[in-house]
Legacy VTK file of the C-alpha trace (Angstrom):
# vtk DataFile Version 3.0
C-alpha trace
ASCII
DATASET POLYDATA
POINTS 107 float
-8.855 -3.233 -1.989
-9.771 0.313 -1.873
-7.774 3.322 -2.464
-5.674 1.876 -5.315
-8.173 2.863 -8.195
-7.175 6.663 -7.513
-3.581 5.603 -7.588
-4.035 4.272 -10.973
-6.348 7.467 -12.149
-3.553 9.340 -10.721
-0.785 8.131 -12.588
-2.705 7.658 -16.058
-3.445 11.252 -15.299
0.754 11.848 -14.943
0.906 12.060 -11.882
3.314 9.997 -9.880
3.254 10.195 -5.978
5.754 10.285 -3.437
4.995 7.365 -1.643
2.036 5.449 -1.388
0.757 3.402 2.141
-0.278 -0.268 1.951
-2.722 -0.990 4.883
-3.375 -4.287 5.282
-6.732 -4.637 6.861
-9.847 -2.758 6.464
-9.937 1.223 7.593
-12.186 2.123 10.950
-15.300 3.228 10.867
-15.603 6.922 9.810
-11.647 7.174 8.965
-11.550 9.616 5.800
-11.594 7.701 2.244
-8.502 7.481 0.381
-9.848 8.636 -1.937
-10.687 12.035 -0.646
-7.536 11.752 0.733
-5.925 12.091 -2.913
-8.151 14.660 -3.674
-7.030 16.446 -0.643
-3.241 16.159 -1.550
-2.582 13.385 0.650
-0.335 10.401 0.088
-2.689 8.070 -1.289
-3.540 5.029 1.640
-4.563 1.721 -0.490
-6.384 -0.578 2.603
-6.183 -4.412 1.330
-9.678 -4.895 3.053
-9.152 -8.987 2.896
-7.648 -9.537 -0.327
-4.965 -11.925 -0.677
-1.677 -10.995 -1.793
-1.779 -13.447 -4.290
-4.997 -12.180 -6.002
-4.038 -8.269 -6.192
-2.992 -6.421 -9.199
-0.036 -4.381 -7.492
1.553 -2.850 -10.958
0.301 0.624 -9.792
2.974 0.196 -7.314
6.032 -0.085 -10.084
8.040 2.425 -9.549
6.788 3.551 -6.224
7.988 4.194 -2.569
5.699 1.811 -0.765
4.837 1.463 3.344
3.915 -1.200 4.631
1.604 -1.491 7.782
-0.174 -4.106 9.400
-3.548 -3.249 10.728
-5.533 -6.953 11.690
-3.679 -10.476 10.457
-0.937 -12.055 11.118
2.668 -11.990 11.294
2.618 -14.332 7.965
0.495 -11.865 5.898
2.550 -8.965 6.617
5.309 -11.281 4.784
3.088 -12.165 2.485
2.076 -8.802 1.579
5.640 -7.673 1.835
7.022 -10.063 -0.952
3.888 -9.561 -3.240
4.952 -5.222 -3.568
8.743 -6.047 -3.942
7.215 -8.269 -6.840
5.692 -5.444 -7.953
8.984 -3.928 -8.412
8.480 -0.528 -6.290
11.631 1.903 -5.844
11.531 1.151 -2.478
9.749 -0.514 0.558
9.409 0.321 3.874
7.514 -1.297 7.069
7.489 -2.122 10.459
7.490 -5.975 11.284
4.611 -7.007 13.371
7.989 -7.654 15.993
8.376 -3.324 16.012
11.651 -3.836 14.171
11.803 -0.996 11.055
12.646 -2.790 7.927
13.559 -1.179 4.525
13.836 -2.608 0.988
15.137 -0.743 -2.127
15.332 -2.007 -6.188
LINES 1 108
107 0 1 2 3 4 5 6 7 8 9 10 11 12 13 14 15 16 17 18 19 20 21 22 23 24 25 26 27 28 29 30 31 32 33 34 35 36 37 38 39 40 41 42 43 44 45 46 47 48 49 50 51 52 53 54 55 56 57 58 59 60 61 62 63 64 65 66 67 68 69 70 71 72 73 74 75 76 77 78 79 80 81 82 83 84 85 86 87 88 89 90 91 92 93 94 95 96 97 98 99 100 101 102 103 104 105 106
């Protein structure tokens, strides 16, 4: 993953954002960095870049309001994805099933 480390900095620091985005896939060529993003006074983007749900450390999330988007994959790792930040116990999630329909989720 990449993004996530400034998301952890972040809240070490005391800093707790808004909402942060979970892109699951790998960013285009030349898209800005998340982490400059931050720096910027963004809302951080975290890009999964081909881990597996099952392998990522997602406790940054805890607390969070989390989005959900599906870049490249399949219908069944947007699930996958989805389930693995509820387990994280966010505040909240939010997405968009790889169908179009909206889809919310709140502790």
């Amino acid at each position: 993953m990449i993004g996530h480390q400034s998301v952890i900095d972040a809240r070490r620091a005391g800093y707790r954002p808004s909402a942060v985005f979970l892109e699951i896939g790998t960013p285009r060529m030349g898209a800005p960095s998340p982490e400059r993003d931050m720096r910027d006074g963004l809302l951080p983007a975290v890009w999964t870049m081909g881990e597996t749900p099952a392998a990522a450390d997602l406790r940054f999330l805890l607390g969070l309001r989390v989005h959900v988007t599906l870049h490249e994959g399949s219908s069944e790792m947007f699930w996958l994805w989805w389930d693995a930040v509820k387990n994280a116990k966010p505040a909240a999630v939010y997405g968009v099933e790889p169908d179009g329909k909206v889809i919310t989720w709140q502790a």
